[in-house]
C-alpha positions in Angstrom: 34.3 32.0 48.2 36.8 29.4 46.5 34.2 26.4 48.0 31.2 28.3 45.9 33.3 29.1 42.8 34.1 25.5 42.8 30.7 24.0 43.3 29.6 26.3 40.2 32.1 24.8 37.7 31.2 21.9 38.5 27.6 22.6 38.3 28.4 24.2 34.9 30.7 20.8 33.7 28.2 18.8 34.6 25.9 20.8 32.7 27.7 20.8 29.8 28.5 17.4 29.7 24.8 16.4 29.7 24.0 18.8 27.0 26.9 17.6 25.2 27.4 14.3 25.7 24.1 13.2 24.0 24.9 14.9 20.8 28.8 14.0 20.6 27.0 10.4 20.9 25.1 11.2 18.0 27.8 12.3 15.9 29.3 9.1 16.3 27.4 7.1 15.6 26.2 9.0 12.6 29.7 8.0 11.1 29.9 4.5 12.4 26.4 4.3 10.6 27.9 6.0 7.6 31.2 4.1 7.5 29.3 1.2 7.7 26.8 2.2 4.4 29.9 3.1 2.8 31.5 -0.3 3.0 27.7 -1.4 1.8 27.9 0.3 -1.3 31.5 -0.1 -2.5 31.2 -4.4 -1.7 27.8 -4.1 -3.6 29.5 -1.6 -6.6 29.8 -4.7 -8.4 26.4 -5.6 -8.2 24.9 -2.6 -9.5 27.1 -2.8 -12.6 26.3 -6.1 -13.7 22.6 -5.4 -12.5 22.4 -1.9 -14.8 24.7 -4.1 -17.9 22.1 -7.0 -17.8 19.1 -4.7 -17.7 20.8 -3.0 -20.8 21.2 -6.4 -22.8 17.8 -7.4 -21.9 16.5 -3.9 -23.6 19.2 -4.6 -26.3 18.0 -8.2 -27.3 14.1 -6.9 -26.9 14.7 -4.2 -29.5 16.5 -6.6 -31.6 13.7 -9.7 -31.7 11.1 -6.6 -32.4 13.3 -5.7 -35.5 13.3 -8.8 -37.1 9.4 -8.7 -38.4 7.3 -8.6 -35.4 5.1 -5.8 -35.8 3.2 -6.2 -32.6 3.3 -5.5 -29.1 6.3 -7.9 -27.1 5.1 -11.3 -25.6 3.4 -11.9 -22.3 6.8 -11.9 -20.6 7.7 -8.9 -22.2 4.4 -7.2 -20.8 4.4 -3.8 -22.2 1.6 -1.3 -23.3 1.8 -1.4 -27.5 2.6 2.3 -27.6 5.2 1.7 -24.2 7.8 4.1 -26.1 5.4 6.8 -27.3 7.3 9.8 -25.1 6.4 13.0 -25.7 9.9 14.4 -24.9 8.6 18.0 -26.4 6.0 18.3 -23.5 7.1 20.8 -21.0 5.2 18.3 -18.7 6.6 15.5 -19.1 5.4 11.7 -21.3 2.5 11.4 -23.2 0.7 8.1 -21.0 -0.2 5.1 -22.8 -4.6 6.9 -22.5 -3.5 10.1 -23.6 -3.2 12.1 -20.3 -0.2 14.2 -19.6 1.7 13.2 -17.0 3.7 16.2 -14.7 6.9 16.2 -14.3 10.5 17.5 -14.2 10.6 20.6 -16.8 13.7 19.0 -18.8 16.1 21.5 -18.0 17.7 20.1 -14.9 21.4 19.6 -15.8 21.1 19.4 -19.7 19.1 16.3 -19.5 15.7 15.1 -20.5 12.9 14.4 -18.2 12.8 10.7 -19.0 17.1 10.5 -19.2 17.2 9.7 -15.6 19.1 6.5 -15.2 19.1 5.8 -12.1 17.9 2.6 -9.5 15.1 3.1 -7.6 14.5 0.3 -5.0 11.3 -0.8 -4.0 11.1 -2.4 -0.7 8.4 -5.1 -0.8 9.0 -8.3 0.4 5.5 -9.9 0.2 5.2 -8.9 -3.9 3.4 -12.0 -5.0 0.8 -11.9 -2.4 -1.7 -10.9 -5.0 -3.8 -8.2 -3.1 -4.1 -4.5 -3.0 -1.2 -3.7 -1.8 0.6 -5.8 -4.6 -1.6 -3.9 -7.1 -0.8 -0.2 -6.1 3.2 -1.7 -6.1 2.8 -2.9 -9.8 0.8 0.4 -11.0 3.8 2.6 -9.3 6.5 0.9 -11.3 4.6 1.1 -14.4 4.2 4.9 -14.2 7.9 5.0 -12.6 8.6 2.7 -16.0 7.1 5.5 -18.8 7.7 8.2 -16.2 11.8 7.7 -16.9 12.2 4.5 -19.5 16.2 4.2 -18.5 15.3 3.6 -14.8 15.7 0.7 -13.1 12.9 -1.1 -10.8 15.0 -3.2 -8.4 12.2 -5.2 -6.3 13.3 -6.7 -3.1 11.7 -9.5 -2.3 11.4 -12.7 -0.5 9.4 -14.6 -2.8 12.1 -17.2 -3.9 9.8 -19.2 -5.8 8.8 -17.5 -8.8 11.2 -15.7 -11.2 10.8 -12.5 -13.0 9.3 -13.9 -15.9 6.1 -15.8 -14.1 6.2 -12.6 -12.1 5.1 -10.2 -14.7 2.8 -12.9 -16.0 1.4 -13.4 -12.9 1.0 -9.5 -12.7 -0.7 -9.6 -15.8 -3.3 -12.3 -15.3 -4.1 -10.6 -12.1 -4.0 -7.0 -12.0 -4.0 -6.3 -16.2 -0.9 -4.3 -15.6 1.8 -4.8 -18.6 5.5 -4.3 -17.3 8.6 -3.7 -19.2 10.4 -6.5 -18.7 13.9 -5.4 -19.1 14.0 -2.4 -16.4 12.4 -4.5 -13.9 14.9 -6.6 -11.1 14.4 -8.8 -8.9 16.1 -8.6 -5.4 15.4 -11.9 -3.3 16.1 -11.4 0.2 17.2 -14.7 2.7 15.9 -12.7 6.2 12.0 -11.9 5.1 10.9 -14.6 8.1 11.7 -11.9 10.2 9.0 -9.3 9.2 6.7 -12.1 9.5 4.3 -11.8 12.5 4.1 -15.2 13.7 7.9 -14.9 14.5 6.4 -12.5 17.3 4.0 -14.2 19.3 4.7 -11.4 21.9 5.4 -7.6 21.3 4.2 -8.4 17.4 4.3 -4.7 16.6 8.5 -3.6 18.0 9.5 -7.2 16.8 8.6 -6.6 13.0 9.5 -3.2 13.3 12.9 -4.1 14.8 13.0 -7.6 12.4 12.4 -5.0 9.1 15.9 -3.4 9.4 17.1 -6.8 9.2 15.7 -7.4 6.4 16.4 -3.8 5.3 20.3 -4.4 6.0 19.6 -7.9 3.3 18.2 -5.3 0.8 21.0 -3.2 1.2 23.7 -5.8 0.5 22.2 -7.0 -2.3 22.5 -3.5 -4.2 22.6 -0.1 -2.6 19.7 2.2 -5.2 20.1 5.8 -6.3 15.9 6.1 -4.0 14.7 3.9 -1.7 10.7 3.4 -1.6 9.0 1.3 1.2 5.5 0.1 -0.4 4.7 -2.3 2.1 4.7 -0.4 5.4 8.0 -1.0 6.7 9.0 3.0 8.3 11.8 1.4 10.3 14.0 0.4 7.2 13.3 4.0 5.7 15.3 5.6 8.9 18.3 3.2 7.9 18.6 3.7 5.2 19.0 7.7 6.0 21.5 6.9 8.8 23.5 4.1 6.2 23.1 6.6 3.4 22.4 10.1 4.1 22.6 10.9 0.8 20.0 8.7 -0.5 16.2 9.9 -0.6 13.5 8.1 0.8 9.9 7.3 0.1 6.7 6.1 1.5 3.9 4.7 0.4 1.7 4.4 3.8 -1.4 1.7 3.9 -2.0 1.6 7.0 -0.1 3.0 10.0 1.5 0.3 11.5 -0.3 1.5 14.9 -2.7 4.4 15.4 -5.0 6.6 17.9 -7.9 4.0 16.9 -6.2 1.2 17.9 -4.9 2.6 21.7 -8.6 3.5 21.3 -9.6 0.4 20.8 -8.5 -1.0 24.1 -11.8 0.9 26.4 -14.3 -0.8 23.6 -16.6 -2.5 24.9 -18.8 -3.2 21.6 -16.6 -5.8 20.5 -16.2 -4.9 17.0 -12.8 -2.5 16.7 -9.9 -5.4 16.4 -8.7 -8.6 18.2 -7.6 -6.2 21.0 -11.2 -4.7 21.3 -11.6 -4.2 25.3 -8.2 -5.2 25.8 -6.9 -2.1 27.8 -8.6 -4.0 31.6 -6.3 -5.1 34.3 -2.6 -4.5 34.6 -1.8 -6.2 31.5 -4.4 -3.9 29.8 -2.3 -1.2 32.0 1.0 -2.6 30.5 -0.3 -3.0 26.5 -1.3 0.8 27.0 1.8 1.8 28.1 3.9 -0.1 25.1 2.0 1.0 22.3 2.1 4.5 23.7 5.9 4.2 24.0 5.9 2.3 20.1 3.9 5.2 19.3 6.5 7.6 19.8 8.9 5.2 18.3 7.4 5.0 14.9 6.7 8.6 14.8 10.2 9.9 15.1 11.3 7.2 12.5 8.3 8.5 10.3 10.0 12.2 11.0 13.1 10.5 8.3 11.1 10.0 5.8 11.9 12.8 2.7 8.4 11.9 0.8 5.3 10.2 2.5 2.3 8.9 0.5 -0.8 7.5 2.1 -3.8 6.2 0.2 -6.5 7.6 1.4 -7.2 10.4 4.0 -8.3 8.9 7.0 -4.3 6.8 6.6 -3.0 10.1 6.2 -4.6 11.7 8.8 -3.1 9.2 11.2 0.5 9.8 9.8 -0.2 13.3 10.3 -0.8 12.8 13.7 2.0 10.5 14.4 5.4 11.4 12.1 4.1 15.5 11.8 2.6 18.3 13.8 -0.9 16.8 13.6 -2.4 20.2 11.9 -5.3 19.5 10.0 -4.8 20.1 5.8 -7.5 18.9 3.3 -7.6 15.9 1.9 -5.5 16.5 -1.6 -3.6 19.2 -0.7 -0.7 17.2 0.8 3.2 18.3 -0.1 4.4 14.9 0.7 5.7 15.4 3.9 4.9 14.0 7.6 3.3 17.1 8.7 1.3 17.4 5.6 1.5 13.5 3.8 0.2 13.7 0.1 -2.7 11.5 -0.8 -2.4 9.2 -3.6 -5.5 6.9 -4.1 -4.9 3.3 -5.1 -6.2 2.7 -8.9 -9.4 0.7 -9.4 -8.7 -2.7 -10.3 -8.3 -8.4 4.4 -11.8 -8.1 4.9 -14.5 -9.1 8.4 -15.6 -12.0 6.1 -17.7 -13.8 9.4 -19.5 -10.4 9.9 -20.4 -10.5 6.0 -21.5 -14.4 6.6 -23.5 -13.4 9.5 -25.6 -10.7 7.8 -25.7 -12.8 4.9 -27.8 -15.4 6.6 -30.1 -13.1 8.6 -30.7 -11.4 5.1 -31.5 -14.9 3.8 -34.0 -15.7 6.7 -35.9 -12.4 6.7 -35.8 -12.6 3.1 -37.2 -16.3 3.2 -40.1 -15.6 6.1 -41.6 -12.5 3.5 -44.3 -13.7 1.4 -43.4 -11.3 -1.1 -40.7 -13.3 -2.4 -42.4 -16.8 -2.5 -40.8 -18.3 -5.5 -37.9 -16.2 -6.0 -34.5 -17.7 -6.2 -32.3 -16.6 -3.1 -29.8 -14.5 -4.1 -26.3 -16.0 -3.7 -22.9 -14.2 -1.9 -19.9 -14.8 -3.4 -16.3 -14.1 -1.3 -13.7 -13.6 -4.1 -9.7 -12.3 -3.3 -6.6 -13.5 -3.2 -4.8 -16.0 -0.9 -1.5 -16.6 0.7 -0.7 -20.4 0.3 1.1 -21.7 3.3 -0.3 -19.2 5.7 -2.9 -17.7 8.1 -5.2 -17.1 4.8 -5.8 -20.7 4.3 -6.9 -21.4 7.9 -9.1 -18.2 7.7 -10.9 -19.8 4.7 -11.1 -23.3 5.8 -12.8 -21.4 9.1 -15.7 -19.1 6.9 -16.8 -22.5 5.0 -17.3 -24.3 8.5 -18.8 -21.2 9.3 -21.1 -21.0 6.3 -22.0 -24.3 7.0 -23.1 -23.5 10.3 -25.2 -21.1 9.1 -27.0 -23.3 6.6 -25.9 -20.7 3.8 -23.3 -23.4 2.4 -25.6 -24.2 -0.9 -25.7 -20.2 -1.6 -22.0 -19.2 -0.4 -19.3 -19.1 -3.4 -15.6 -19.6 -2.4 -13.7 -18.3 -5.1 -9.4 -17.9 -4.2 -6.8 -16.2 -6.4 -9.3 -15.4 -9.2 -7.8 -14.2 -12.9 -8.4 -10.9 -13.9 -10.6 -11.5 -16.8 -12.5 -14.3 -13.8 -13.1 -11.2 -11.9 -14.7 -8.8 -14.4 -17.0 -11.5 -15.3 -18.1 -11.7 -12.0 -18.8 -8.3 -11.4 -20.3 -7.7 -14.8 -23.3 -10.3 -13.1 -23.1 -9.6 -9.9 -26.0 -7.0 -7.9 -23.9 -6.0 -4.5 -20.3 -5.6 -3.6 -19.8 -6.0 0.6 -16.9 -5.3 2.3 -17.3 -5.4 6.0 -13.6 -4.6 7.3 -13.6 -1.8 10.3 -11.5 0.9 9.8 -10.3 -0.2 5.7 -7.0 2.1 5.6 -8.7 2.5 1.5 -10.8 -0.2 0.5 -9.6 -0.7 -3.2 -12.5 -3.3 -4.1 -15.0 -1.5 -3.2 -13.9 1.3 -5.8 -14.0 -1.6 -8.5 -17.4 -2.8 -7.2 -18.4 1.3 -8.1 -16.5 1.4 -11.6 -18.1 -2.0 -12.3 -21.5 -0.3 -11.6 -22.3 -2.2 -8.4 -24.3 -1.3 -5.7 -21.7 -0.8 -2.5 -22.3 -2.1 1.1 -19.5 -1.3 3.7 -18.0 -0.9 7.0 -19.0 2.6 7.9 -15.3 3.8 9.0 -12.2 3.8 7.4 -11.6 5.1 4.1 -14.8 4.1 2.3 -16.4 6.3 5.0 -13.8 8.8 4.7 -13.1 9.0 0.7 -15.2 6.4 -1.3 -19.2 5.7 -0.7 -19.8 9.3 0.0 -22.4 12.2 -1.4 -20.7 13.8 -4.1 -23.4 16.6 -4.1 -25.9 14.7 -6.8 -26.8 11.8 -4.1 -25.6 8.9 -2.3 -23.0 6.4 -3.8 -23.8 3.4 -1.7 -24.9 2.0 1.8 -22.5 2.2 4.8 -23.1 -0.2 8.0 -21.9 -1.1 11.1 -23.7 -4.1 12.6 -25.0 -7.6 11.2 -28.6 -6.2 11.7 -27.9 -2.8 9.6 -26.0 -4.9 6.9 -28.8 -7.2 6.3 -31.1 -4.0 6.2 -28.7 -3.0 3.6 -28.5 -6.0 1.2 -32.5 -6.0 1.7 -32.7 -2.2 0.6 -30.0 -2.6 -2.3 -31.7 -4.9 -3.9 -35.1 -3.5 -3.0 -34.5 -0.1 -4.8 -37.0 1.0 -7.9 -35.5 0.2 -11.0 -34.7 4.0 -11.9 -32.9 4.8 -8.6 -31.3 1.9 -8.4 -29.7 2.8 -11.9 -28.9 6.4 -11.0 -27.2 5.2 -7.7 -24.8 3.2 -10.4 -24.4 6.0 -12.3 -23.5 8.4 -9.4 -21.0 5.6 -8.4 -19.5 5.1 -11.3 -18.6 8.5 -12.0 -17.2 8.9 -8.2 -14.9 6.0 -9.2 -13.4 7.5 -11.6 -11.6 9.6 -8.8 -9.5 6.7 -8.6 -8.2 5.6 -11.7 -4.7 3.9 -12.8 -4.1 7.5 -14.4 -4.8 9.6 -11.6 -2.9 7.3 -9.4 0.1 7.9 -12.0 -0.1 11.4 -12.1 0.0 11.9 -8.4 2.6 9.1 -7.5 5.0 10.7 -10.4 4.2 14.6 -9.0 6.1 12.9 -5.8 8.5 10.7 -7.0 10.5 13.3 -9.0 11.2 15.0 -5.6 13.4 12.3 -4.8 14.7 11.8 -8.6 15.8 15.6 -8.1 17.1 15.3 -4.7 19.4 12.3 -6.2 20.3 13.8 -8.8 21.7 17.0 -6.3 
């Protein structure tokens, strides 16, 4: 009897110590992680003053140069909207925008304080910021509306870009985007560790390497200055969990572009048509076996560091229904009705302003030879493709282009192909106030931002039928089609032929209908909806 009552104590220690043991673990190291974030923030108190002092004189001396005589809007590196201080503080809502819509927000009566008194820093994390594409553009157009939103906030930007100072920043920002910035309230962070978010640093295990490389960058942003809400724009979920575990009582944002690994990607590995990703097919053998296996395992990963996250953004549905699926319960919700959580992500379409650019070639040509074989457009001029974006000097970009004019050479379309790299802003809207078509070709776009500016500049769209412009873009609004959608070189050839081939009147209608879908995604709805979120975690820091 003694033997048995002795085996079941220790069955029951054991027991217990399992059940236990895991979570006195987590308790400490829940306050090794704290202890550390509080060392973090008071060796980076400093810091923060002088940042929030400086940003004060910069307002100071800009209020004082406007005083002396200068009646019109602030210089170029000022960048700000003429009417930038025009806040409607009696609006139960929230500021009057720079267009005249209302922008939602706190009611005012939170602590005694006005909705635009919030002072705080919020920190956007965003090492790549003067890379010039979409992703840039949606970070620009958040910190204007965070900047007439709350006027006495700070925009710290962390960044890696070493080269270019605030001033050529918001230039730069200007010239490409037409996005004005308040100088003063914008900072910029440069961090020393952003070579190790960068993927050639992984030539193996790409996907845990820049996840695991992000929180050392993360831990660099945090040393620099510790901010009242941390925002990852760039797709970085790993440095959004550290910054929970560092400082619990700091909220967290994300804006999601694209999961950083998803069901169509472990999909991707049993196709056999070529056309899903460089890992197309890439699920045979036991290394197949082994990829499988990891990215499951990542999977699981990244979806319990999403689970951190207080606020989640994605910008468009089909990106949100992936995030669904990974960081929440994977129940379905429709496409706008998201609370900003990883079981239900809000979405938050980019505003209007990385692409299969061979596949675009490809069709191109074809289009070009059937077009040239038809006697019905003997003497015609050929039409002419231009590929315009931006491009990251000192990287993969540049060998990607140098590859599509050898290509386009190849195909003999050389003399009808336009290479045009890190266009202006007023060099792109002359371009698409002449041009006929706008193609992107890109499987599975997480949005596809240009391809709402070829609709609001009243072009005729051909794209990738997946993705977002599937999902949220060139769709049938109820009055008719808003574009073509194709998958292969032979169906987009079909679809630059029929584009162009379309009678005069429904040719103009199909611009009209796209047009007005367009406007689904402007810089003001992008405000309103990125503000209806971001006061959650101006509320939560305020608690």
């Amino acid at each position: 009897m003694a033997l048995l009552s002795n085996a079941i104590l220790a069955i029951l220690v054991l027991t217990a110590t399992a059940v236990l043991l895991p979570k006195l673990t987590g308790v400490l190291l829940g306050l090794v992680f704290r202890g550390v974030g509080w060392l973090i923030w008071r060796r980076t108190r400093a810091r923060r003053e002088y940042v929030i002092a400086r940003a004060r004189s910069e307002e100071d001396e800009l209020r004082a140069s406007q005083s002396k005589g200068s009646t019109t809007s602030p210089s170029r590196n000022g960048a700000e909207d003429e009417d930038w201080e025009k806040v409607d503080s009696s609006s139960p809502s929230g500021v009057q925008a720079s267009t005249g819509s209302v922008i939602s927000g706190d009611t005012g009566q939170e602590n005694n304080r006005s909705p635009e008194d919030w002072d705080g820093v919020i920190g956007f994390f965003h090492p790549f910021c003067n890379a010039g594409g979409g992703g840039e553009r949606v970070l620009w157009e958040a910190v204007r509306a965070t900047q007439k939103r709350w006027p006495k906030a700070i925009c710290a930007i962390y960044t890696g870009d070493h080269e270019v100072n605030k001033a050529t920043m918001l230039e730069k920002v200007e010239n490409r985007f037409n996005i004005h910035l308040h100088a003063p309230t914008v900072v910029l962070l440069y961090l020393t560790t952003r070579k190790y978010v960068v993927s050639s640093s992984y030539p193996y295990m790409t996907l845990l390497g820049q996840s695991l490389g992000s929180l050392v960058v993360a831990y660099d942003a945090f040393t620099l200055l510790v901010p009242d809400i941390f925002v990852d724009t760039m797709g970085y979920a790993f440095t959004l969990a550290l910054s929970k575990w560092l400082f619990p009582t700091v909220p967290v944002g994300a804006y999601v572009h694209y999961p950083t690994i998803s069901t169509d990607m472990l999909a991707s590995l049993d196709d056999k048509s070529g056309v899903q990703g460089i890992n197309s097919g890439a699920g045979k053998g036991w290394k197949g076996k082994i990829k499988r296996r990891y990215w499951e395992l990542f999977a699981k990963l990244y979806g319990w560091v999403g689970r951190q996250v207080d606020v989640v953004m994605c910008n468009s549905s089909w990106t949100a229904g992936h995030i669904r699926a990974l960081w929440g319960t994977g129940k379905e919700c429709s496409n706008n009705s998201g609370d900003g959580t990883a079981s239900s992500p809000a979405v938050v379409f980019p505003p209007n302003s990385k692409k299969n650019h061979p596949l675009v070639l490809r069709s191109f040509a074809r289009f070009l030879q059937e077009r040239t074989n038809n006697p019905a457009y003997k003497g015609q001029p050929p039409p002419r493709l231009m590929l315009i974006g931006s491009v990251r000097h000192a990287s993969p970009d540049e060998t990607h282009i140098y590859n599509l004019r050898l290509l386009a050479h190849e195909l003999r379309i050389r003399d009808y192909t336009t290479f045009l790299c890190d266009a202006s802003w007023p060099a792109m809207l002359s371009h698409l106030s002449t041009a006929s078509v706008g193609v992107n070709a890109m499987w599975n776009e997480h949005f596809g931002i240009c391809v709402v500016e070829y609709q609001a500049a009243g072009l005729i769209c051909v794209t990738h039928d997946s993705g977002g412009p599937r999902e949220d873009i060139v769709i049938d609004l109820g009055d008719g089609a808003t574009g073509f959608r194709a998958e292969t070189e032979e169906q987009f050839a079909a679809s630059f032929e029929a584009a162009l081939a379309l009678p005069e009147a429904e040719k103009l209608a199909m611009r009209q209908r796209a047009r007005r879908s367009s406007q689904r995604f402007t810089a003001e709805e992008f405000s309103r909806k990125w503000l209806d979120q971001v006061q959650k975690l101006v509320r939560a820091s305020r608690v």
